[in-house]
VOGUSE-578972 format. One record per residue (C-alpha): x, y, z. Coordinates in nm, 2 decimals. Layout:
# residues N
<east->X; north->Y; up->Z> .
...
//
This chain:
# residues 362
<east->2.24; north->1.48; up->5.72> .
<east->2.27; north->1.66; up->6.00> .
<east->2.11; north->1.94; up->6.30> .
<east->2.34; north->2.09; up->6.48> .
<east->2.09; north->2.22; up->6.73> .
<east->1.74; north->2.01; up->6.76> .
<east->1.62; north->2.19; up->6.41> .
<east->1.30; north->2.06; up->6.24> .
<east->1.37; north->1.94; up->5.85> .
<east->1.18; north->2.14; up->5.58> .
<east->1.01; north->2.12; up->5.24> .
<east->0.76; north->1.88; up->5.07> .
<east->0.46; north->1.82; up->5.19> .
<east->0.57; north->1.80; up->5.53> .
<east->0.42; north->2.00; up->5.84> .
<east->0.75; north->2.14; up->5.95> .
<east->0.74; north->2.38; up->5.65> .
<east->0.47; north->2.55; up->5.76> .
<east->0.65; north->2.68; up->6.10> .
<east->0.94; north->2.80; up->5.88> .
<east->0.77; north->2.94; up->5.61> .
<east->0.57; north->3.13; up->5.85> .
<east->0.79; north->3.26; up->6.11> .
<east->1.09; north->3.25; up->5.84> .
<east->0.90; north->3.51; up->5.62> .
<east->0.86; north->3.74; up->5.85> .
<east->1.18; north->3.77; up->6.00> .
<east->1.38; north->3.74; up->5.68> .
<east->1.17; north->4.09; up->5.60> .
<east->1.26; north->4.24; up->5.86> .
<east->1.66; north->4.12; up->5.86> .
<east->1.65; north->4.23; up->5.47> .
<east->1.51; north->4.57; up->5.53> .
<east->1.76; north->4.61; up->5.80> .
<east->2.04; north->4.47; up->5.59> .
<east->1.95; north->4.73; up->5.32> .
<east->1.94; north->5.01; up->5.54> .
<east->2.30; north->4.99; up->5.68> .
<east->2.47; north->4.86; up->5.36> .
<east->2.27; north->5.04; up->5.16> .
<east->2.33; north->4.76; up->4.89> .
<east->2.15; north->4.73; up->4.60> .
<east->2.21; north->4.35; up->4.53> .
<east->2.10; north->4.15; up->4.85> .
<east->2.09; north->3.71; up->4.75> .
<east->1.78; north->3.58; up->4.94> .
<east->1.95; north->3.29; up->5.09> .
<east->2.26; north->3.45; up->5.20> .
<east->2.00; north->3.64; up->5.40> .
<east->1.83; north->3.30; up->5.49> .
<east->2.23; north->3.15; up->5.55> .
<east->2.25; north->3.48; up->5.83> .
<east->1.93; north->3.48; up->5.98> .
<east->1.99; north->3.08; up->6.05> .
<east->2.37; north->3.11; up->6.20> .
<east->2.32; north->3.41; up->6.41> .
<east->1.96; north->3.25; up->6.55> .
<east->1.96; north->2.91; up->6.55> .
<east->2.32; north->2.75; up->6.52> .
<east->2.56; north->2.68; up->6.80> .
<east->2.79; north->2.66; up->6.50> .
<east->2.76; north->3.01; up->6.40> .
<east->3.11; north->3.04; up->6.53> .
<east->3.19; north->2.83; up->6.23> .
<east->3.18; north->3.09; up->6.00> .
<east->3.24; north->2.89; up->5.68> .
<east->2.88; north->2.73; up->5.79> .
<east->2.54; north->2.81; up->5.61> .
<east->2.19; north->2.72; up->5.55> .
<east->2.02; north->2.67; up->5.20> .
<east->1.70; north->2.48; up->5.13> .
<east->1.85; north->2.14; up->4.94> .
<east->1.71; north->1.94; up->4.66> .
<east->1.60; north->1.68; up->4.88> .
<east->1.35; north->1.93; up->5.03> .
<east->1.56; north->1.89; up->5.43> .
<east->1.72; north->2.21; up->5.56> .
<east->2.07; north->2.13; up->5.51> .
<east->2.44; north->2.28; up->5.65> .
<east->2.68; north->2.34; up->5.37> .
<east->3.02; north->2.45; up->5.41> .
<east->3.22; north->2.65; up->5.20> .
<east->3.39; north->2.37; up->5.00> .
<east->3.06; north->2.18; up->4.90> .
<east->3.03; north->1.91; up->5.19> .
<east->2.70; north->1.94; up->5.30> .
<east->2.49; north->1.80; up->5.62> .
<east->2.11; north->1.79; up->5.58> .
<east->1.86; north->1.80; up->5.92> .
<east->1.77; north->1.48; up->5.96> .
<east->1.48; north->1.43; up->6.20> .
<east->1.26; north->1.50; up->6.35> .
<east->0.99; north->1.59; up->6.14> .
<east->0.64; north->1.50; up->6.05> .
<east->0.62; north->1.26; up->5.75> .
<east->0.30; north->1.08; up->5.55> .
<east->0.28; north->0.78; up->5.44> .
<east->0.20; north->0.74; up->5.05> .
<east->0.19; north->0.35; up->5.08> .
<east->0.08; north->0.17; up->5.43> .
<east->-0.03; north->-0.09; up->5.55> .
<east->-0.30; north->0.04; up->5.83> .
<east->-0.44; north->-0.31; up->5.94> .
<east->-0.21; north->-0.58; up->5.89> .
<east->0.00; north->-0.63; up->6.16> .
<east->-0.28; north->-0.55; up->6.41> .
<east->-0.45; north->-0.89; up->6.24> .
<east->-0.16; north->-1.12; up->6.19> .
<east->0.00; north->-1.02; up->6.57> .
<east->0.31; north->-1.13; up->6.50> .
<east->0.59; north->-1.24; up->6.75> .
<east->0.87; north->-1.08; up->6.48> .
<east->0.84; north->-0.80; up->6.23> .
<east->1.12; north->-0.78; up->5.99> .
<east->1.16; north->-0.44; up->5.87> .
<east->1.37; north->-0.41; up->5.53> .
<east->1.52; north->-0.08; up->5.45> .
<east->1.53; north->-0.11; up->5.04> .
<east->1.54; north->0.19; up->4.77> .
<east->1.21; north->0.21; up->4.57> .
<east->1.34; north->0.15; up->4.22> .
<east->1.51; north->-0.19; up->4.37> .
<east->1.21; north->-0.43; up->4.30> .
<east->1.52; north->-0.73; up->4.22> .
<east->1.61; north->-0.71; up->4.59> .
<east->1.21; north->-0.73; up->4.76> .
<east->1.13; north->-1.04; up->4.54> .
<east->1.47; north->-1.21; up->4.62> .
<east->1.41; north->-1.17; up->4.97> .
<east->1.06; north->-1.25; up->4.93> .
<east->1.14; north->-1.60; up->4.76> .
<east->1.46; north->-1.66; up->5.01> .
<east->1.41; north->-1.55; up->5.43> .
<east->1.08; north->-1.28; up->5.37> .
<east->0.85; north->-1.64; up->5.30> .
<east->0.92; north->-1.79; up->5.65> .
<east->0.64; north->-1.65; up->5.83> .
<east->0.62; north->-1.94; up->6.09> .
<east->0.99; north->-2.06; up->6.29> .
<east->0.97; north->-2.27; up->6.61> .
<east->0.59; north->-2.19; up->6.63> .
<east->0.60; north->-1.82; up->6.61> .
<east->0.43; north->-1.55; up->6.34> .
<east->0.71; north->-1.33; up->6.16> .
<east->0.62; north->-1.05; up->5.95> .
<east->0.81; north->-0.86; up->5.72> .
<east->0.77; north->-0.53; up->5.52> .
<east->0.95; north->-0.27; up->5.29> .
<east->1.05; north->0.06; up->5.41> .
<east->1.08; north->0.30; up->5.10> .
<east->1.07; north->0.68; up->5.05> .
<east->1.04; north->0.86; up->4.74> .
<east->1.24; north->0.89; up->4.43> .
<east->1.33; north->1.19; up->4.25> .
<east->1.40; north->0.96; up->3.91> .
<east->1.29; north->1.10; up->3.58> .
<east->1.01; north->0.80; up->3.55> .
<east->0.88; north->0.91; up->3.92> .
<east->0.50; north->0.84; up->3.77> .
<east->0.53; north->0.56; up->3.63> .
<east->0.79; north->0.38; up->3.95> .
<east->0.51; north->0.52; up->4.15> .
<east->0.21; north->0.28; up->3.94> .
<east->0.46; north->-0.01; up->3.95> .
<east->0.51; north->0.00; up->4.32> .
<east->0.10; north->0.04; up->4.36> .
<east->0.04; north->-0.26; up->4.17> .
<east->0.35; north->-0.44; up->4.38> .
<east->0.22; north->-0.31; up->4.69> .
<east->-0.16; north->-0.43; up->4.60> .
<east->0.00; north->-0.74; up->4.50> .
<east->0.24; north->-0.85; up->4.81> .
<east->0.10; north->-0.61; up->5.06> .
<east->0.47; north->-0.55; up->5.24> .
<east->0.57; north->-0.23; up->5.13> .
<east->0.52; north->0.06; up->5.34> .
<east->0.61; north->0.43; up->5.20> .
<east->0.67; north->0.77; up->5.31> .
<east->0.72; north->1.15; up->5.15> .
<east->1.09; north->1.19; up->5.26> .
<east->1.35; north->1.16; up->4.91> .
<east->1.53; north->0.80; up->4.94> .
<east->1.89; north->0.85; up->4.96> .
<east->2.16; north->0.76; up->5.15> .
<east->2.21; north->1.09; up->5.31> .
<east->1.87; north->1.03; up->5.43> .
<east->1.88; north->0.72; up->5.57> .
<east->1.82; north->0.85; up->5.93> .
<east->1.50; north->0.98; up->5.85> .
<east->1.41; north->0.61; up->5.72> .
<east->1.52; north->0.45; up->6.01> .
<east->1.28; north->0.68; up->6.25> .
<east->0.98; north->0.60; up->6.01> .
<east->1.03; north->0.26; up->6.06> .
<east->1.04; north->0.36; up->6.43> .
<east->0.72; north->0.58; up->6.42> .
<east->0.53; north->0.31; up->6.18> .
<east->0.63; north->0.04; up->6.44> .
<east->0.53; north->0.21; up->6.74> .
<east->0.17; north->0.37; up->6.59> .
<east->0.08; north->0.02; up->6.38> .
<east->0.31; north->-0.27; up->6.49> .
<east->0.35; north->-0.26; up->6.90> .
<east->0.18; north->-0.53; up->6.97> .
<east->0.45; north->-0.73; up->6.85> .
<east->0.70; north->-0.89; up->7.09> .
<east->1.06; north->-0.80; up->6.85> .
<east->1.15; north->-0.62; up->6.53> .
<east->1.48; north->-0.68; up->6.30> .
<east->1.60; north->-0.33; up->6.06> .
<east->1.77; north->-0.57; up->5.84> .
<east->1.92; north->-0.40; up->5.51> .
<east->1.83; north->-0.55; up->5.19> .
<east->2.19; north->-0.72; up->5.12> .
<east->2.17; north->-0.87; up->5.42> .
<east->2.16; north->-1.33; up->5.44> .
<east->1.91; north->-1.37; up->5.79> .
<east->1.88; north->-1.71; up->5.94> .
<east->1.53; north->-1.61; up->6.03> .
<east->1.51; north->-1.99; up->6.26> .
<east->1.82; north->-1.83; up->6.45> .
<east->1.71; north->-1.54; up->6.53> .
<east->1.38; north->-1.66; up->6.63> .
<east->1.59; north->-1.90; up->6.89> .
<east->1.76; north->-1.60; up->7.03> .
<east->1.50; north->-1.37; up->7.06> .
<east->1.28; north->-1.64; up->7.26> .
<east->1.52; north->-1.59; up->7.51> .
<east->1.56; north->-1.25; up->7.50> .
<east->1.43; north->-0.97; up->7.75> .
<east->1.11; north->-0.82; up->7.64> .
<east->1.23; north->-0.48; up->7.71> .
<east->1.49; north->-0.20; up->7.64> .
<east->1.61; north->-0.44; up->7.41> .
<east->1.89; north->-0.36; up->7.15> .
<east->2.18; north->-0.60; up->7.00> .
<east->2.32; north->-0.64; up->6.69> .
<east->2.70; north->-0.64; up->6.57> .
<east->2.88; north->-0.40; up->6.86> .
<east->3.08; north->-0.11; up->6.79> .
<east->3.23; north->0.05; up->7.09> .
<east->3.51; north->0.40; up->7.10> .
<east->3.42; north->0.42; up->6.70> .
<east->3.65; north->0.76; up->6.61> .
<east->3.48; north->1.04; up->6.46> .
<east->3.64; north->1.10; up->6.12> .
<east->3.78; north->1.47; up->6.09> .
<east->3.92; north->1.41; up->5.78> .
<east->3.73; north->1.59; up->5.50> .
<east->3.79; north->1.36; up->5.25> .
<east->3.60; north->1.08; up->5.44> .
<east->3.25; north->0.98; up->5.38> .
<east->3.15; north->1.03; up->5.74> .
<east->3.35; north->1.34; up->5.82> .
<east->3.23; north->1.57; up->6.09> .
<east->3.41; north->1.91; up->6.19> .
<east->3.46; north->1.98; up->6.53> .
<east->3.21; north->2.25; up->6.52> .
<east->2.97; north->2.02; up->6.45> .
<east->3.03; north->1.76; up->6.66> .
<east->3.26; north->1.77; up->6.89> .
<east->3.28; north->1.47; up->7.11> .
<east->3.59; north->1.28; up->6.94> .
<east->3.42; north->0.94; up->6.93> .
<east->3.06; north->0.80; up->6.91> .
<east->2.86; north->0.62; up->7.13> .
<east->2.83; north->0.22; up->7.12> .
<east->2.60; north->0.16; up->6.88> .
<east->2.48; north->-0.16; up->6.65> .
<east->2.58; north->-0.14; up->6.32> .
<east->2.33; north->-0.09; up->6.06> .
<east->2.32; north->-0.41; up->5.87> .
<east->2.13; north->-0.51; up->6.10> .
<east->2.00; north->-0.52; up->6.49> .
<east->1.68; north->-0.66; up->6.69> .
<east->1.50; north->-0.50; up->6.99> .
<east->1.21; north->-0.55; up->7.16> .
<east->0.90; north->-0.37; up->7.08> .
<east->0.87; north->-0.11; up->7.35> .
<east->1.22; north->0.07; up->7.18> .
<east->1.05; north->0.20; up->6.86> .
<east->0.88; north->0.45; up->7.08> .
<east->1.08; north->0.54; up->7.31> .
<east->1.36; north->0.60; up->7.03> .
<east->1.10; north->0.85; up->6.83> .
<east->1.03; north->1.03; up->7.13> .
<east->1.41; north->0.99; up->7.23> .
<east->1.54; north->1.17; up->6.92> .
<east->1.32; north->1.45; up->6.97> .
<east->1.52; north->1.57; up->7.27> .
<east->1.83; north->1.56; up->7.12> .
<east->2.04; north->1.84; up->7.01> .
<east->2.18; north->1.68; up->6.74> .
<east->2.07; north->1.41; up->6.46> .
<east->2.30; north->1.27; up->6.21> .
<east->2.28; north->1.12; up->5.89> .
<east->2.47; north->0.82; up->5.98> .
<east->2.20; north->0.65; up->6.08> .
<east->2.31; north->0.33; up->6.34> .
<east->2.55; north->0.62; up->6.52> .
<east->2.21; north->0.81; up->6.55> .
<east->2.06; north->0.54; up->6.70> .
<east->2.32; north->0.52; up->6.91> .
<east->2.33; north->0.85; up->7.04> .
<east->1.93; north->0.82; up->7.10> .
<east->2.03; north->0.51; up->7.30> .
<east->2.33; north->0.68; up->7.49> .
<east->2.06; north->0.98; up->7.58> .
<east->1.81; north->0.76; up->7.69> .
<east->2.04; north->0.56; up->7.90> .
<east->1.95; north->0.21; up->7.79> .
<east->2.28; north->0.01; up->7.73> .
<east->2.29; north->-0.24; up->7.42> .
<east->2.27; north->-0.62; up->7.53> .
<east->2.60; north->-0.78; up->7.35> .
<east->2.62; north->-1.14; up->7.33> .
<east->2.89; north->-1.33; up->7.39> .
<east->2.89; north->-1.49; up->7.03> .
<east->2.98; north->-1.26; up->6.86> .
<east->2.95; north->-1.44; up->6.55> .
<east->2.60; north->-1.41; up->6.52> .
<east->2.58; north->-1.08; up->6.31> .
<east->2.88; north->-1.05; up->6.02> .
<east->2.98; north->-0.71; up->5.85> .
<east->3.19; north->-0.88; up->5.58> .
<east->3.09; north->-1.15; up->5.34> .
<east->3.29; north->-1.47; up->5.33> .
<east->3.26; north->-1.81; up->5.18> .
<east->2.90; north->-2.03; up->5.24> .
<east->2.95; north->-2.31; up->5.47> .
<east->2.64; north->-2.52; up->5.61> .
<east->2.75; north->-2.50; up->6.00> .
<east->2.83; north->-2.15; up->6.04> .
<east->2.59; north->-1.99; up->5.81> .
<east->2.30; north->-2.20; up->5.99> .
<east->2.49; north->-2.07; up->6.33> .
<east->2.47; north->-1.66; up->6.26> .
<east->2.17; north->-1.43; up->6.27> .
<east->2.29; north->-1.20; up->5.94> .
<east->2.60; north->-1.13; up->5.74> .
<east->2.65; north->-0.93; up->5.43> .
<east->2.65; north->-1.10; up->5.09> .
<east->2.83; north->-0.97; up->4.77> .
<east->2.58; north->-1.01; up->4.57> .
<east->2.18; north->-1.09; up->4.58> .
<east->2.21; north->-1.39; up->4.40> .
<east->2.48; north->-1.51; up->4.68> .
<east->2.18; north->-1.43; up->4.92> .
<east->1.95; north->-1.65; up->4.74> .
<east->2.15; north->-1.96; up->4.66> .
<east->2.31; north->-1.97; up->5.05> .
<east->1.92; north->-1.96; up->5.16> .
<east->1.85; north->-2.22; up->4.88> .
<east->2.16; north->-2.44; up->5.00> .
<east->2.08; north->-2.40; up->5.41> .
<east->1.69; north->-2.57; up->5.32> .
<east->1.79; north->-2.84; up->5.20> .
<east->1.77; north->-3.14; up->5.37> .
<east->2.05; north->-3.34; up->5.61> .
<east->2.28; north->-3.27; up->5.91> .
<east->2.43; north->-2.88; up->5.91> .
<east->2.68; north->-2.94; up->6.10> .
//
């Protein structure tokens, strides 16, 4: 989930491999040859070779001697420590896209593009939101678009997923996909995808929204807020400021000290979902190419991209606008937020359902 020191992810189809392949063969025969002749061992594991030549070259964590490198089965470069908790690299790397859509956005030129994280076996989530907030393509006068970001699956029925989401894609024309492995421990690399597709096929939109697929959006109010938005180095969403680093090993998001050391993260906007203006997407690519270290959570990474690049978040004084936990549908405040979580999909349909229908909101 995780580079402790500006490493390039590995495996696939990607370009990255071929720089460690390359420059990784040859010095792993010359570190093995020079392991054999001063142990004299007869029984020498390849990637305990690959674990040293990693630690005592690349790491600033080396120092953290129950760290190691192996070649996961997600095909990234990941840490592991000696009790099984792994961190993979996240970014950068170079990815492909197996899906796309090349030409779209260049001939609608929309003001908004919604951009909708969603796993690719999760079809009941794309054509919920396509029949609830993904169909208003025209609030106050402006063009909103909105896609699917999805990455690969490693399910046993990969071939035939892969033909369904063909015909979907040929069908809908909103999904857009790449050669990483979808997974929550990659969900860093999907967030700079959407980032890099944005900024190579999408900038001449004015705002985007990384919305998650569980998320309710009152499209009509964000539309209202981003018309009076700044048009750039924009970045809002649901504010967390001093969020603790969790040391704790038996936390999702735990992070040893050697790893990262600064006790708390960053303000960042939290990943259900945040706005910004179209120039970010760029700079944030290039921006998380300079840093030393990518994690897997992926609004904190944003955050630290953010907090290298110097660009603040804009936080609005409503702080009611964005909502992390679901509660109860009411008419007034749901047509008063930009997003909150739902516990269910079918909640998400039937508040959209209940907010169009005619008479007073409020």
């Amino acid at each position: 989930n995780f580079s402790p020191d500006h490493l390039h992810a590995a495996g696939g189809r990607f370009e990255c491999r071929r720089y460690h392949l390359r420059i990784g063969f040859i010095v792993l025969l010359l570190l093995t040859l020079l392991i054999w002749y001063y142990l004299n061992s007869d029984v020498l594991n390849i990637w305990t070779t690959m674990h040293i030549l990693y630690n005592t070259t690349y790491s600033k964590a080396a120092s953290a001697r129950s760290f190691f490198i192996k070649i996961s089965s997600e095909s990234n470069l990941t840490i592991v420590r000696e009790n099984g908790k792994t961190y993979q690299v996240a970014y950068p790397c170079t990815y492909h896209y197996i899906i796309n859509e090349e030409e779209r956005c260049a001939q609608e030129k929309p003001f908004l593009v919604l951009m909708v994280p969603v796993a690719a076996g999760n079809k009941e989530a794309r054509e919920i939101i396509r029949r609830t907030w993904g169909s208003e393509t025209k609030v106050m006068d402006q063009l909103v678009s909105m896609y699917f970001m999805l990455g690969e699956t490693n399910a046993e029925n990969k071939q035939y997923m892969q033909e369904m989401l063909q015909n979907e894609s040929s069908t809908h024309h909103d999904i857009i996909q790449s050669d990483f492995i979808d997974s929550y421990n990659n969900l860093t690399i999907k967030t700079m995808v959407i980032m890099e597709w944005l900024a190579s096929y999408c900038h001449m939109a004015s705002y985007a929204m990384k919305v998650d697929s569980d998320i309710f959006l009152n499209v009509n109010k964000l539309v209202s807020v981003v018309l009076q938005a700044p048009r750039e180095n924009y970045l809002t969403g649901l504010m967390a400021y001093d969020a603790i680093v969790h040391r704790d090993p038996n936390s999702k998001w735990y992070f040893p000290e050697a790893v990262f050391p600064r006790s708390s993260y960053p303000p960042y906007a939290l990943g259900l979902g945040y706005v910004f203006s179209m120039d970010l997407p760029k700079k944030l690519v290039d921006g998380a190419k300079q840093l030393e270290q990518n994690i897997y959570i992926e609004d904190v990474n944003i955050g630290l991209i953010m907090d290298h690049l110097k660009i603040s978040y804009t936080s609005h004084s409503d702080q009611s606008l964005f909502n992390v936990f679901p509660f109860p549908f009411n008419r007034c405040s749901y047509s008063s937020l930009i997003a909150t979580t739902t516990n269910s999909m079918s909640d998400l349909e039937n508040f959209w359902l209940e907010l169009q229908k005619p008479g007073p909101r409020c």
